[in-house]
N, C-alpha and C positions, 0 to 999 in steps of 0.2 A: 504494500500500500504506500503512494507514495504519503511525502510528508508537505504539508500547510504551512507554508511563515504567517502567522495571523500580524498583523502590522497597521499603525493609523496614526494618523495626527487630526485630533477632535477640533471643533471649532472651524471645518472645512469653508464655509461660507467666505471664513475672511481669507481667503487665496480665491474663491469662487469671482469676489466683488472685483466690480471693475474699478480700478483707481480715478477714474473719471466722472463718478458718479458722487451726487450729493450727500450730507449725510444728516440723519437724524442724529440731535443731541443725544448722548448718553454717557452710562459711567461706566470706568475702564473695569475691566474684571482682570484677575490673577493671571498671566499667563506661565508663570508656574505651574499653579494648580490644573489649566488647562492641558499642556505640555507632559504633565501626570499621570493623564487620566489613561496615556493610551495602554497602558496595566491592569486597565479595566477588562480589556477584551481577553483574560485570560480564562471566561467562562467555554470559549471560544472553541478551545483549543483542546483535540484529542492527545492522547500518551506519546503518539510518534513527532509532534506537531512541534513546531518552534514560534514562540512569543517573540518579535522584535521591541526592542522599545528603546525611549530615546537618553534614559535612566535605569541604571540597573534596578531589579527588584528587591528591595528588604529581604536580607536571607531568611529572616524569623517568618516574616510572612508568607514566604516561599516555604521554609521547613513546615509550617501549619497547612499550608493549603494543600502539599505532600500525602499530611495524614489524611484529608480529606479525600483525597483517588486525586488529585489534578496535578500530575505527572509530566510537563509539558519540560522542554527547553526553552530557556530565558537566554534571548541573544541580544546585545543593549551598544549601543552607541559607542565604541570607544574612546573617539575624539572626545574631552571633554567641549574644546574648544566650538565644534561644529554642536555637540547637545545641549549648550547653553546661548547659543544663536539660534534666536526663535522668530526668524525672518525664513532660517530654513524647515520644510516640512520633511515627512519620514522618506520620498522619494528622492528629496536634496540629498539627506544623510546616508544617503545606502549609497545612490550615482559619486559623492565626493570621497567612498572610499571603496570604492568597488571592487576592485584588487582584490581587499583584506575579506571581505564577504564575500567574495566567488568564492575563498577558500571555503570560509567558514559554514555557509549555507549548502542544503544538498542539490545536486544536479539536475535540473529538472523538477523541480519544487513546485509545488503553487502557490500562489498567492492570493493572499486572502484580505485586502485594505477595507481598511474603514473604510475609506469613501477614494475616490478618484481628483488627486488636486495637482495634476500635470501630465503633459505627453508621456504614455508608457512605454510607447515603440523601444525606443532606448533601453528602459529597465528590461524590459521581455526577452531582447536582445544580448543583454552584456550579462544577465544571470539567465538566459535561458529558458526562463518562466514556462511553465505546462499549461496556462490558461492564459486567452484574451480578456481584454477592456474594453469600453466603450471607450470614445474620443472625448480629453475635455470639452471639447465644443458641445457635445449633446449632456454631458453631464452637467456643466453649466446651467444650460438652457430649462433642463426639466428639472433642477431644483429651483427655477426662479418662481416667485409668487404668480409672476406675471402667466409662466405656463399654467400653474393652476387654476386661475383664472380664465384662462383661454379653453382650460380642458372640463371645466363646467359647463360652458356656455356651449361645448361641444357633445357632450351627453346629455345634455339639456338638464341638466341640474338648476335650479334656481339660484340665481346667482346675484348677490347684495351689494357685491363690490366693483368698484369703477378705476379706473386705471389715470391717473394725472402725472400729465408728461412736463409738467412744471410748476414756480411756486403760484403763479399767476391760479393756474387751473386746480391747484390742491387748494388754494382759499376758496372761488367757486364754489367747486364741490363740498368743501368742510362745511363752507355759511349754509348750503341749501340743508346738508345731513343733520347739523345741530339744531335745527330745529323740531326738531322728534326726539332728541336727543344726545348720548356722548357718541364721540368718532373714534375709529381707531384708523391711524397710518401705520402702514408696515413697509419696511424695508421690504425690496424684492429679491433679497438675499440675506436674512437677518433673521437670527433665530434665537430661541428661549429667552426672549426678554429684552435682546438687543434688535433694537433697529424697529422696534414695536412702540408707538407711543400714542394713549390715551389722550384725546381733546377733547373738555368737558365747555369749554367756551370760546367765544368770537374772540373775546383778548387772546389767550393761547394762541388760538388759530395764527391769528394776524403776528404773532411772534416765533411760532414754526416757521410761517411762510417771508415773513421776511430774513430768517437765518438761515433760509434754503438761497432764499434769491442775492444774498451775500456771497455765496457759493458759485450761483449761476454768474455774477459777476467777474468771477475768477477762472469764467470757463468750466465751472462743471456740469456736470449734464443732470436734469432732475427727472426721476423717476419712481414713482410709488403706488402702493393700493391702499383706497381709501375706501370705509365701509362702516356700517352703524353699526355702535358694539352691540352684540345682540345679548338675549339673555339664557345663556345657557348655565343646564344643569350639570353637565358629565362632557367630559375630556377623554375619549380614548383615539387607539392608534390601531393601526393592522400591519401587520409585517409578513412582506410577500418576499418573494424571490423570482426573475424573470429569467428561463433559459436562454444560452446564444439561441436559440431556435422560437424564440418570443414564450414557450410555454409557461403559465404563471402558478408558481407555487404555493399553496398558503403554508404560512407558519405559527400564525397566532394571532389572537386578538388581545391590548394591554390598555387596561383601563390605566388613567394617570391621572396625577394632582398635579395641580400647578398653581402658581401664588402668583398674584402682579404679572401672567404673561410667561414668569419664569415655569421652567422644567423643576419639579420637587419630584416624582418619585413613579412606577412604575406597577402594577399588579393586574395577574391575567383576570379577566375579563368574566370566567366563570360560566359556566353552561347557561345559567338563565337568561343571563344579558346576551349570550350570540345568541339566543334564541330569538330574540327581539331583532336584532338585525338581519336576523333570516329571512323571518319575518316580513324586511322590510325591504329585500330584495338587495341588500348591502353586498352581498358577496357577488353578486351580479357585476354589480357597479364596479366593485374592485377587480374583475376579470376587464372590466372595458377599460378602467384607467391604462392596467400594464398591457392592453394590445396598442395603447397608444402611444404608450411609454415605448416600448420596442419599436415602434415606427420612425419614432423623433431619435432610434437611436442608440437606446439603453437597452442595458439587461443585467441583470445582476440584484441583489438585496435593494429593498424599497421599503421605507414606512411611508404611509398614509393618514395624518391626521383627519379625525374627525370628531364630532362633536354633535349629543342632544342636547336641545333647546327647553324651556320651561315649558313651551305648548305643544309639546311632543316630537313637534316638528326635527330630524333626521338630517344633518349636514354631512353628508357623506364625505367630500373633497373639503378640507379646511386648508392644508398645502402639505405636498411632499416632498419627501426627504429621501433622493436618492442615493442612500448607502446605507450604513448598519446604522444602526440605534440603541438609545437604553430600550427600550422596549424589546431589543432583539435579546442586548444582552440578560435581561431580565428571565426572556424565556427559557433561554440556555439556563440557567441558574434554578430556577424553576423546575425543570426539567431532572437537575440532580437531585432537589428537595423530594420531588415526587415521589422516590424510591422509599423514602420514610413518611408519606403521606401528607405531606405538607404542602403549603403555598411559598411563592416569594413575593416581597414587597421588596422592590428596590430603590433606596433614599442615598441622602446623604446627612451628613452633621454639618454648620457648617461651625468651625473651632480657631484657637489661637493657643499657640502652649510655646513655653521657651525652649529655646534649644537643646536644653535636657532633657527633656521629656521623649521619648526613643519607641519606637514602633512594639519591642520589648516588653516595655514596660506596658504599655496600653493591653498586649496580647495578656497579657500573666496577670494585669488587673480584673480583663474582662473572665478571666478563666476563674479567678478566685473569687468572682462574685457570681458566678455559676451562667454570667452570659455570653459563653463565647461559644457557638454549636462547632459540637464534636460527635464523633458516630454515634458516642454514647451521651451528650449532652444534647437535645437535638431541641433546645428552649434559649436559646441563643442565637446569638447575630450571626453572619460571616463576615468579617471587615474583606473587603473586594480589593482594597488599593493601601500603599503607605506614602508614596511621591506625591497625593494630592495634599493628604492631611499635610503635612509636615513645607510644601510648597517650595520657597526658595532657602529655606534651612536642614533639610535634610541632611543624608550622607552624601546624595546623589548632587549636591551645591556647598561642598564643603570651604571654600572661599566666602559665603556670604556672610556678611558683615554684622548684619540684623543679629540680634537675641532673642529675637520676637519674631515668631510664624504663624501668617493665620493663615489656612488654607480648608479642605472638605475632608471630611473623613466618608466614603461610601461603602456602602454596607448592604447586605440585603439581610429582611426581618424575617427570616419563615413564620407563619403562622397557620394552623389548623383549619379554621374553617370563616373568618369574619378578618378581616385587612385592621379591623380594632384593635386586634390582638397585638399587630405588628405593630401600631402605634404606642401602645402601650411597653411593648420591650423598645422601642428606641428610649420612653423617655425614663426610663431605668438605665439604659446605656451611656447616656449625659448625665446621670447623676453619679456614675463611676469616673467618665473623664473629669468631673470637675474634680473629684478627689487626686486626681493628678491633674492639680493646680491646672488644669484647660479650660482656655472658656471657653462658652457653648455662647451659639451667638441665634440661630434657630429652634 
């Protein structure tokens, strides 16, 4: 059988974005913690399989996840110099030392990325790769909102949102929407929070849009999707898989939380509720997005946001995300809990602790307070990651200067039979970080 390099650099959007494009105000997030995460996708990963990443992995967290059956190879960046420049993505750091990984990776490998964030010709070429890619061009294109939008109106989905090709036209449109109520603008490459921004009034409005037209001044080009927040009840996703041969796989349905727009946390979806979508001819719909998706192009792993409404009403296309997802990884995760009857809920913490405080310590706290699942403790967490928690102070940044680290600790909560349960052992689990001096900031 051969072997998988499972590999990704998260936060794909921003290599997606054109540099030419305007931008919505917002706040910078960690690109540490981002830079981390790709450690996450060791759910991923069968026995013979190799983990790339752009930071080594905590051995402790490695020796724990061992005893759990996840057996993989952890292959990491050796350049520091190239792993701490985060202008390069995982394709930069493999093509600028390529040499050293033809050795090290096997022959005819496949490859497994997060998501597609440059020309692969090259990579497929100089390691030999056993499977194709789509072209960024079409990877692009159907992660933009804008496709989403276009691929509504083409299934004939009812469709709320309008497309404003500037600031001029996004005030327009904002003054007519506010009068029913709030607006949302979204970036047409902008996710979990970023590039999403809520207008509850005409002043807002008229200060959005003249800090766009600031932009347009300077030459950049304005483009966005603008539409009434609506009122919905439930946040889920679908995660599909599309063969080179267009056929569409299903993988899962994951109901999510989310706060302010952000991404909080992940849980399947539950026989009753896909029964409601069946119901609703949902799986239908998601067979016609990925024949269209393969037309425009793609093929490969797909989430599909979607979303009910208070009046029942069914938003099947909210936007997609073409590449893996927490939702995906969740299901993997999921998937291993299953064997002991369990669910997963996949969150995060988000935390701060000084540079003493050591992955270590956190595993041996969470084990002596009886929350860390183990074959035989199966009422406990799984911590998923140590490079996010710990951010630009880990081992994996032993130059940085700070004393102080805030970054996510992600976890998944198995729980029994109610997603409550799982809520209830995280906030059991934050009251053991705080006892090693961590603060809990969620």
């Amino acid at each position: 059988m051969k072997s998988t390099v499972v590999l990704g650099t998260f936060d794909s959007e921003a290599w997606w974005r054109s540099p030419n494009g305007s931008m919505l105000p917002s706040m910078n997030s960690s690109q540490a913690v981002t830079m981390g995460m790709d450690e996450l996708l060791f759910p991923l990963c069968k026995e013979q399989d190799i983990l790339f990443t752009r930071q080594p992995m905590d051995e402790h967290l490695r020796s724990y996840l061992s005893q759990l059956g996840y057996t993989f190879t952890n292959v990491h960046c050796r350049n520091p110099v190239h792993a701490d420049d985060y202008t390069l993505h995982v394709f930069d750091l493999l093509m600028a030392d390529a040499s050293y990984y033809q050795q090290l990776l096997p022959q005819d490998a496949l490859f497994s990325p997060y998501s597609i964030l440059s020309d692969t010709s090259e990579l497929v070429r100089r390691f030999n790769v056993g499977n194709q890619f789509p072209s960024l061009d079409a990877v692009r294109a159907v992660n933009s909102k804008i496709y989403s939008h276009e691929l509504r109106q083409r299934l004939g989905i009812r469709n709320m949102s309008s497309i404003a090709d500037s600031s001029e036209e996004l005030l327009a449109l904002g003054s007519e929407l506010l009068r029913t109520g709030q607006v949302l603008v979204k970036d047409p490459l902008g996710v979990s929070g970023k590039g999403n921004m809520l207008i509850s009034s005409e002043r807002m409005l008229k200060r959005i849009a003249a800090y766009l037209q600031e932009q347009e001044n300077r030459g950049k080009q304005t483009q966005f999707i603008i539409e009434p927040l609506l009122d919905k009840t439930e946040d889920f996703s679908c995660q599909l898989f599309i063969t080179e041969k267009g056929e569409a796989e299903f993988i899962s349905v994951q109901r999510m939380v989310n706060e302010a727009f952000s991404y909080i946390g992940s849980y399947p979806a539950g026989s009753g509720f896909t029964r409601i979508l069946r119901d609703n001819d949902y799986f239908s719909i998601m067979e016609d997005a990925c024949k269209d998706l393969f037309m425009a192009g793609y093929h490969g792993e797909v989430c599909i946001d979607s979303m009910l409404l208070a009046s029942g009403e069914m938003v099947p296309i909210v936007e997609i995300n073409a590449r893996k997802s927490m939702g995906l990884i969740n299901h993997h995760v999921n998937q291993y809990v299953r064997q002991y009857s369990l669910f997963s809920f996949l969150t995060f913490i988000s935390a701060g602790c000084s540079t003493e405080v050591t992955m270590l310590q956190v595993l041996e706290a969470l084990r002596a307070g009886g929350l860390l699942f183990t074959q035989e403790n199966r009422q406990g967490i799984i911590p998923l990651g140590a490079n996010t928690l710990f951010g630009s102070g880990n081992t994996a940044f032993a130059e940085a200067e700070s004393e102080w680290r805030k970054g996510k600790l992600y976890v998944a909560a198995p729980y029994v039979s109610d997603v409550s349960e799982a809520f209830t052992l995280i906030h059991r689990v934050k009251d053991v970080l705080k006892s090693l001096t961590i603060k809990v900031y969620n």
